[in-house]
Legacy VTK file of the C-alpha trace (Angstrom):
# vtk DataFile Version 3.0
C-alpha trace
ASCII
DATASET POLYDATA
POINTS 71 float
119.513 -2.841 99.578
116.219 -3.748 100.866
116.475 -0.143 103.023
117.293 1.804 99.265
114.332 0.365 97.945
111.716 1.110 100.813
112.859 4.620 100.863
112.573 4.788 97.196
109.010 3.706 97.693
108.433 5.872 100.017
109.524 8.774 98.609
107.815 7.911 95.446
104.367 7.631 97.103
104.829 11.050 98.747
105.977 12.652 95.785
102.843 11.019 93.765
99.807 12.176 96.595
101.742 15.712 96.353
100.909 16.031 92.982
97.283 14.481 92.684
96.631 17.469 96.217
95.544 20.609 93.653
94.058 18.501 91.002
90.864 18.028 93.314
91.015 21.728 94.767
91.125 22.464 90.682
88.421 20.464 89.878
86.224 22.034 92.919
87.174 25.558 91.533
85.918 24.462 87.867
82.814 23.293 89.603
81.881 26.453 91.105
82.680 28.830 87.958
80.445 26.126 85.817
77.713 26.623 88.500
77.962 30.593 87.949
77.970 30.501 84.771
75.131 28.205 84.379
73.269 30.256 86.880
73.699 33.469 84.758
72.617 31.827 81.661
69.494 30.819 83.092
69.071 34.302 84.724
69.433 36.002 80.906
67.038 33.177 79.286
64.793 33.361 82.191
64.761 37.852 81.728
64.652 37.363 78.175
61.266 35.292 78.629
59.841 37.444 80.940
60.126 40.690 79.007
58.485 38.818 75.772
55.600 37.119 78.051
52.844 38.465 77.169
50.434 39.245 80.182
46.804 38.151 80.420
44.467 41.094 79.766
42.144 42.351 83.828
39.298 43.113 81.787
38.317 40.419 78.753
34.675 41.277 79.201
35.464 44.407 77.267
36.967 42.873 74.737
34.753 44.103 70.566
33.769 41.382 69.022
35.308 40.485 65.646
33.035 40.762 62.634
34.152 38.125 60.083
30.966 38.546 57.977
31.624 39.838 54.266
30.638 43.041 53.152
LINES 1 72
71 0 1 2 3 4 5 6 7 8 9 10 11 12 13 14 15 16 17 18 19 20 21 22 23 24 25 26 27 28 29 30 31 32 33 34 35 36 37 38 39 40 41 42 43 44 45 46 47 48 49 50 51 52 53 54 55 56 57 58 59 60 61 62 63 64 65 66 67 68 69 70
């Protein structure tokens, strides 16, 4: 009896760290898409915010005065 029960526990430990093997190979696999995906996002904000910047003029000496006199 004591035998039947051992192997029962046995077997039920095997069959239980079987199952738990591709949750963790899962989990790195959701991992690395999240990381791409993040990484694109960031690439299309940071591309987005580039073409809008607007860029410092070379020459501000040049630059007319603005008359805000009346007329």
């Amino acid at each position: 009896m004591k035998k039947l029960l051992v192997l029962t526990f046995l077997f039920a430990q095997i069959v239980f760290l079987t199952q738990c093997g591709p949750a963790a190979e899962d989990r790195e696999m959701m991992h690395k898409k999240a990381k791409r995906v993040s990484d694109s996002i960031g690439k299309v904000i940071d591309d987005a915010l580039n073409e809008v910047a607007i860029q410092p003029s070379s020459n501000t000496s040049s630059a007319t005065p603005v008359d805000s006199t009346k007329k």
